[in-house]
C-alpha positions as CSV (number, residue, x, y, z in Angstrom):
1,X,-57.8,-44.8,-17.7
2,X,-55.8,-48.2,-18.1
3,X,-57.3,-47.7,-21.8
4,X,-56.4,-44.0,-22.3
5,X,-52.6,-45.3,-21.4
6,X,-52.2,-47.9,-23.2
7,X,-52.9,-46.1,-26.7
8,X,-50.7,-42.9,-25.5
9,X,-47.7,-45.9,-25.5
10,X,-48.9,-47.4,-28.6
11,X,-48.5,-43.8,-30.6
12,X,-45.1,-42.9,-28.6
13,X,-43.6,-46.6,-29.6
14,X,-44.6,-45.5,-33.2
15,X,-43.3,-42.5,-33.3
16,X,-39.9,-43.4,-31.5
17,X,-39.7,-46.1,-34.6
18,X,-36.4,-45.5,-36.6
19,X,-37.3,-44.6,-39.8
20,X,-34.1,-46.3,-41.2
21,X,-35.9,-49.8,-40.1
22,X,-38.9,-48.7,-41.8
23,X,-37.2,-47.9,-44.8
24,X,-35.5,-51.4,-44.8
25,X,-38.7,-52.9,-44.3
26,X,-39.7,-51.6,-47.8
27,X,-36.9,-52.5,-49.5
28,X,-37.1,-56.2,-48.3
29,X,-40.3,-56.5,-49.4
């Protein structure tokens, strides 16, 4: 269960990621 949990908080910190810090991520690199 402790498992299950911890991947369903992995994928909702993901998706709750700006995308604007994503983008600015790129354009550093």
């Amino acid at each position: 269960m402790v498992e299950v949990i911890s991947k369903k908080n992995e994928a909702i910190e993901f998706k709750t990621l700006p995308v604007e810090s994503i983008k600015n991520l790129k354009v550093r690199f």
